[in-house]
N, C-alpha and C positions, 0 to 999 in steps of 0.2 A: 775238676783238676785242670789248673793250666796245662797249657796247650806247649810241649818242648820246643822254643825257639832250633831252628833249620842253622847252620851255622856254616858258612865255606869257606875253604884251608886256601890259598895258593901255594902251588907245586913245588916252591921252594921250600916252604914251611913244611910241606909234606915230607919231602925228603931229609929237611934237616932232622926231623922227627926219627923217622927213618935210622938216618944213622947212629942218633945217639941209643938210639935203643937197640941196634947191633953193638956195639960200643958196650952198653952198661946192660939196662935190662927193660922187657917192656913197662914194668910198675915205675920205674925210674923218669921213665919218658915218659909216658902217661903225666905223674905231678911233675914234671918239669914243662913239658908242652901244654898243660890242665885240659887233658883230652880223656876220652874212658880208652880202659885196657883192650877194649870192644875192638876203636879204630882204630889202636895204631897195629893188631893185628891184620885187620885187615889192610892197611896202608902196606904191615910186609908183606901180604901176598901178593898184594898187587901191584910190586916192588918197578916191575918191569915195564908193567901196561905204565907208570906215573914217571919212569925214565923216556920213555919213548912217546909220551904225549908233547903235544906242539909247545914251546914255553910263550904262555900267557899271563899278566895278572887281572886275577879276579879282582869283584868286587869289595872284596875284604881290605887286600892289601892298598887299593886307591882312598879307599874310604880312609883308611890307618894314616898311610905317610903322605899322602896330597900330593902325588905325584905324577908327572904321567909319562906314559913307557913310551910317546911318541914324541918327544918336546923340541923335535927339531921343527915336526911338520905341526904342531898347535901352534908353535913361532912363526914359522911362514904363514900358516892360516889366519894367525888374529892382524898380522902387517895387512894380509890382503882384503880383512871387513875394513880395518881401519882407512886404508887406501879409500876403498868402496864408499864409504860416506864421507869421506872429505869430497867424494865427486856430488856428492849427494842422491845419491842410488840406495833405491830399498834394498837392503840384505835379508832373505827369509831363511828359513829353516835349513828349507830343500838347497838351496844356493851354497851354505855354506858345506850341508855333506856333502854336496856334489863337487866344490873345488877339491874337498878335503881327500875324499878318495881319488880325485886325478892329481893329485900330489903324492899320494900314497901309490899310483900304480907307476908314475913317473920313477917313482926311486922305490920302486920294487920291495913294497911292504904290505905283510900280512895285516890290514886293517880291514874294517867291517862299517865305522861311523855309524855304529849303531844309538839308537837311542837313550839310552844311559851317557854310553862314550860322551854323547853331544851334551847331556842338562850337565855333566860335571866339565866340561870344557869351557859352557859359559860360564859357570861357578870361578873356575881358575884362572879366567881372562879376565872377569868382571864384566860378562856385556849380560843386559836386560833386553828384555822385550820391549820397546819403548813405540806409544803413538805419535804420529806423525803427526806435526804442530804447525808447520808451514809445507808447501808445495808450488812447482812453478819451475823458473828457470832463473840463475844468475844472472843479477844486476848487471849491466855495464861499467866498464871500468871508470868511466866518468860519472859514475852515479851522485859522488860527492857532489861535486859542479853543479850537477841537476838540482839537487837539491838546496844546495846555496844560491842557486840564479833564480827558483820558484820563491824563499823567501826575498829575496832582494826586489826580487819582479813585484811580490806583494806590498811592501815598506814603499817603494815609488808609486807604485800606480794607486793603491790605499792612502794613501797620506794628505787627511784632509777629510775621506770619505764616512761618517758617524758608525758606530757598530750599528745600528740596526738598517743600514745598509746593506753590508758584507753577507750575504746569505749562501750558505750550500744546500746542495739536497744530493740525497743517495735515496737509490731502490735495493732493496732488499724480499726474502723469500720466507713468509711465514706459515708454516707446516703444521694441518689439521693437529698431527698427534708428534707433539714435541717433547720426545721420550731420552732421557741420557744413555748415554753405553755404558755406565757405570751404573752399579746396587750393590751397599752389603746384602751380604749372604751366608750362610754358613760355610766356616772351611773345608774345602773337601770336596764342595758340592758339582758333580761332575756335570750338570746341565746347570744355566743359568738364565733360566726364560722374560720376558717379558711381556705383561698383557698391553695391549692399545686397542685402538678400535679398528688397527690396519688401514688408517689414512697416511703412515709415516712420507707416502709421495703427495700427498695431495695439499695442494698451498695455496695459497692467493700472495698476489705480489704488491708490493707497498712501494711508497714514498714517502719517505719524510725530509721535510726541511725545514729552517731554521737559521735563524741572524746571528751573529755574534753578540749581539743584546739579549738574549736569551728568549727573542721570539720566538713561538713556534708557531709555525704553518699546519692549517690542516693535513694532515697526511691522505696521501691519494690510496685507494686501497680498490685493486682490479679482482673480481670477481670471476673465475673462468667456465660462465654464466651466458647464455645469449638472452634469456630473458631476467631481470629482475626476480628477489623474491617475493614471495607473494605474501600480501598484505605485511610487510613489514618497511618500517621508519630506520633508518639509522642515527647514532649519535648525533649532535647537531655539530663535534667538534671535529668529523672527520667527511670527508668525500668519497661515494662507493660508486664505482663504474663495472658496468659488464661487459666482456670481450671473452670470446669464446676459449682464445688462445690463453688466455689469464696472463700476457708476458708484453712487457713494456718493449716500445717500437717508438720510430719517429713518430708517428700521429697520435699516438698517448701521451708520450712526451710532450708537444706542441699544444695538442687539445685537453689535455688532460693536466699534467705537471704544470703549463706553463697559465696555460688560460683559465684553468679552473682553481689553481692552489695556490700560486706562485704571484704573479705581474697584478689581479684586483688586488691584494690587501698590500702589493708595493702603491700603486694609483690611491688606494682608501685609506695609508697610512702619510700621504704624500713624503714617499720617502728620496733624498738627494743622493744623486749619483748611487744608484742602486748596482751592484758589480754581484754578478752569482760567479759562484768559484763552483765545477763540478770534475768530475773525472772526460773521459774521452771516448767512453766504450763508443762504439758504433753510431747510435742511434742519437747522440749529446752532439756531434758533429758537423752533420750535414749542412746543407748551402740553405735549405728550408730554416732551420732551424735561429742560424748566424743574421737570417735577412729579417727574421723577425723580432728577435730580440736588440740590433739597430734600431729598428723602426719606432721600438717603443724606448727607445734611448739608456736599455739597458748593458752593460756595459760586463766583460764576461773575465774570466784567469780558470785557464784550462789548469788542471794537475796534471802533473808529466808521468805518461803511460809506466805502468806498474810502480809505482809509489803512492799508490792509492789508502795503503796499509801503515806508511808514516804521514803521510800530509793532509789526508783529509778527514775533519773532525768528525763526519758521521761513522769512518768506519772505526776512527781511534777511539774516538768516545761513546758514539752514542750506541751505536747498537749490538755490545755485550751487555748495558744494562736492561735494552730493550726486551732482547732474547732472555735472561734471563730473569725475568719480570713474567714475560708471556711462560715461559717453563712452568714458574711457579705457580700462575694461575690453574696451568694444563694438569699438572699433578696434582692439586687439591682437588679439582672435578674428578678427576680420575678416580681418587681415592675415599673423600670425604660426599661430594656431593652425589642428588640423586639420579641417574642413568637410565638411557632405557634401552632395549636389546633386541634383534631381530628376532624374526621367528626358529633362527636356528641357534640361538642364546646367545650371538658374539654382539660384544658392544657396540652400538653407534656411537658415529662420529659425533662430538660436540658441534658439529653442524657451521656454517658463514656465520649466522647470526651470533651465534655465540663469541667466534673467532673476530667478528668486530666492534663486538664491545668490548672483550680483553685488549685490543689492539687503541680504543679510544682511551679506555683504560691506563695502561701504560704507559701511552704517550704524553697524559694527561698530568700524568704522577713525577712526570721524568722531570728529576733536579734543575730548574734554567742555568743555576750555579756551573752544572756540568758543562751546559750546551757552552756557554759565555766561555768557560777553560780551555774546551778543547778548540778553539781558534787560534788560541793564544800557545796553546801547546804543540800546534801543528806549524808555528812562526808565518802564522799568517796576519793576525792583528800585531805578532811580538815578534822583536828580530833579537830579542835577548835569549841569550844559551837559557839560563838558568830557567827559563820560563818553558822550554820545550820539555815535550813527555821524554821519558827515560830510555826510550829504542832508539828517539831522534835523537839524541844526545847521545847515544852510543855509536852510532852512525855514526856523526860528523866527529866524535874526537877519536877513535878507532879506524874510522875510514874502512868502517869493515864492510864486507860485502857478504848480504846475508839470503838466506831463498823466501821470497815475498811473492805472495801470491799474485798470477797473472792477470790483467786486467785490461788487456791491450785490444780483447775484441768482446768481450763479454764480462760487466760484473755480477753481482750474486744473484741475478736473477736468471737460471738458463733461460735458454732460447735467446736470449738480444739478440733478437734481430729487426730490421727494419723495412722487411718486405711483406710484413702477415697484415692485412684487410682488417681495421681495427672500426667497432663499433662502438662508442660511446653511447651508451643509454644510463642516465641518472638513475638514484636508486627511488626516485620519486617520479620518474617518466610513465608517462601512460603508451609506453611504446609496447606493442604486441608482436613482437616479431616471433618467428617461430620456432620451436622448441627443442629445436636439434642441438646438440650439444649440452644442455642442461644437465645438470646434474642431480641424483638425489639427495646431496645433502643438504639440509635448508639450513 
């Protein structure tokens, strides 16, 4: 036998109840309110206790007419989120009950902001939970400028120089276990877990670069490693170094980036007027760095600090298809191929070895179509509107000013920094040095 649905009155209905059945009769008021002769009996008895209770609406009556009994103070409340994110300020939960009730003790209201209160407030304002997409601090108000003076800088100082000249490179952070925040799942389901092998901090840090000809550069890929591993070869099409720190510095940059990836296959391609475009983090800048790249008469176009996210093609183009290239491999091994497990049953980690051949992989497979666009897109080979990706272009004919991730002393690799004791050992070196720092993932 089903189970009697639980059903609750608000106190106005109750009393209207009430009276009609002093009025007429309680069988009357019963099929008129479609209540049994049960409650409205007991509704008259308890005639007094339901006059002298606090006047509240239940959940009935909100659910019915969609309305709310405080709409002065949900008016003031949803101007002050609104406010709050045009500053670009997280609004959580807690924040909102918390103004909600000091607007409510300000003007001396019996409110509670309990939870119910709250899921139908957002329902009636229209606000979601939404993840955050960008993070950082507002552009400067001459951000346009900057950004018309960086392509205008490029169209002069480029004009004449061949694309496969034009080279950028960015570093970036690639994570053992590269798992999404999102699964379907069953609705309802009140935990929604995720297996990994509990590497989700653990990364090696890369470089990739690449010409506006759709060259690509071996990609540098730091190992955070003091020793090599043992008895293994890497791809032929990429570069593996070890550093205990695993984080790009000047002397990685220089020895690494520049001498090992970068400047031989400009000298073995004999390329003219060879110009690297990169960003400004820390370690891109220094006096070491500027003297050496003179030297070898290459020729340089900073990106202008935090526009890293419209102007330069590694981060516009290449490496959303990078990452999820590397995702896709990560979840098939997860899922499909075959694993092996500690002695306490959790999964290992797919291991370096593995994580640099997905990473040769990838790089390997990545469209040149793409690399060749996104120059063009970022108005560094093109000063044509029409030819810039779609943010640029909003940018410049909006003039809007948006939140763009910071990049003024660190890009995606933490740590940049330029003071850590950096060790370059080949992944082919017969270097022995000792063992500290090693890790156990091979």
């Amino acid at each position: 036998m089903a189970r009697a649905r639980y059903v609750r009155y608000s106190l106005a209905f109750k009393l209207r109840a009430i009276k009609f059945a002093e009025s007429n009769s309680n069988n009357k008021a019963s099929k008129r309110f479609k209540v049994s002769h049960k409650q409205i009996r007991k509704w008259i008895e308890n005639k007094q206790k339901i006059i002298e209770s606090p006047s509240r609406v239940t959940r009935a009556r909100i659910k019915r007419d969609g309305t709310a009994l405080y709409q002065e103070l949900e008016n003031e409340l949803k101007a002050w989120i609104i406010e709050q994110r045009l500053l670009g300020y997280i609004v959580d939960g807690k924040s909102i009950k918390r103004q909600a009730l000091d607007i409510a003790r300000r003007d001396n209201l019996e409110f509670r902001a309990s939870s119910g209160w709250f899921s139908r407030f957002l329902k009636r304002s229209n606000f979601v939970l939404r993840r955050i997409t960008t993070s950082g601090r507002d552009l400067p108000k001459n951000s346009k400028d900057v950004v018309l003076n960086f392509v205008n800088k490029c169209k002069h100082e480029l004009c004449g120089v061949p694309r496969s000249s034009i080279i950028n490179f960015d570093e970036t952070s690639i994570y053992l276990d590269s798992r999404s925040n999102y699964t379907y799942d069953q609705q309802g389901a009140k935990r929604v877990p995720a297996t990994t092998s509990g590497n989700e901090k653990t990364r090696v840090s890369v470089c990739f670069a690449a010409s506006a000809s759709g060259f690509k550069f071996k990609p540098l890929i730091v190992i955070p490693r003091v020793n090599p591993l043992k008895n293994y070869e890497a791809p032929t099409n990429v570069i593996v170094v070890y550093n205990k720190s695993g984080v790009f510095n000047e002397d990685m940059v220089m020895n690494g980036v520049f001498k090992r990836c970068i400047v031989p296959k400009i000298a073995q391609r004999n390329l003219q007027n060879p110009t690297l475009i990169f960003d400004q983090a820390t370690c891109h800048v220094t006096k070491n760095l500027n003297e050496y790249l003179a030297q070898n008469n290459i020729n340089k176009i900073h990106i202008p600090k935090r526009f890293t996210n419209l102007l330069q093609p590694a981060d516009v183009s290449w490496m959303r298809p990078l990452k999820r290239a590397y995702h896709e491999r990560w979840q098939n091994w997860l899922i499909n191929e075959e694993r092996t497990f500690t002695p306490a049953g959790n999964i290992r980690s797919p291991g370096y070895t593995q994580v640099i051949t997905w990473i040769s992989e990838i790089w390997e497979q990545l469209d040149a179509g793409i690399i060749r666009d996104s120059f063009d897109r970022c108005g560094i080979t093109s000063s044509q509107f029409f030819d810039f990706h779609s943010q640029l272009q909003a940018f410049l004919e909006k003039n809007q000013i948006d939140m763009i991730d910071d990049y003024d002393h660190a890009d995606e690799v933490d740590g940049f920094v330029d003071d850590v004791n950096t060790n370059l050992v080949d992944s082919d070196s017969d270097s022995n040095s000792g063992s500290e720092g090693d890790s156990d993932i091979e």
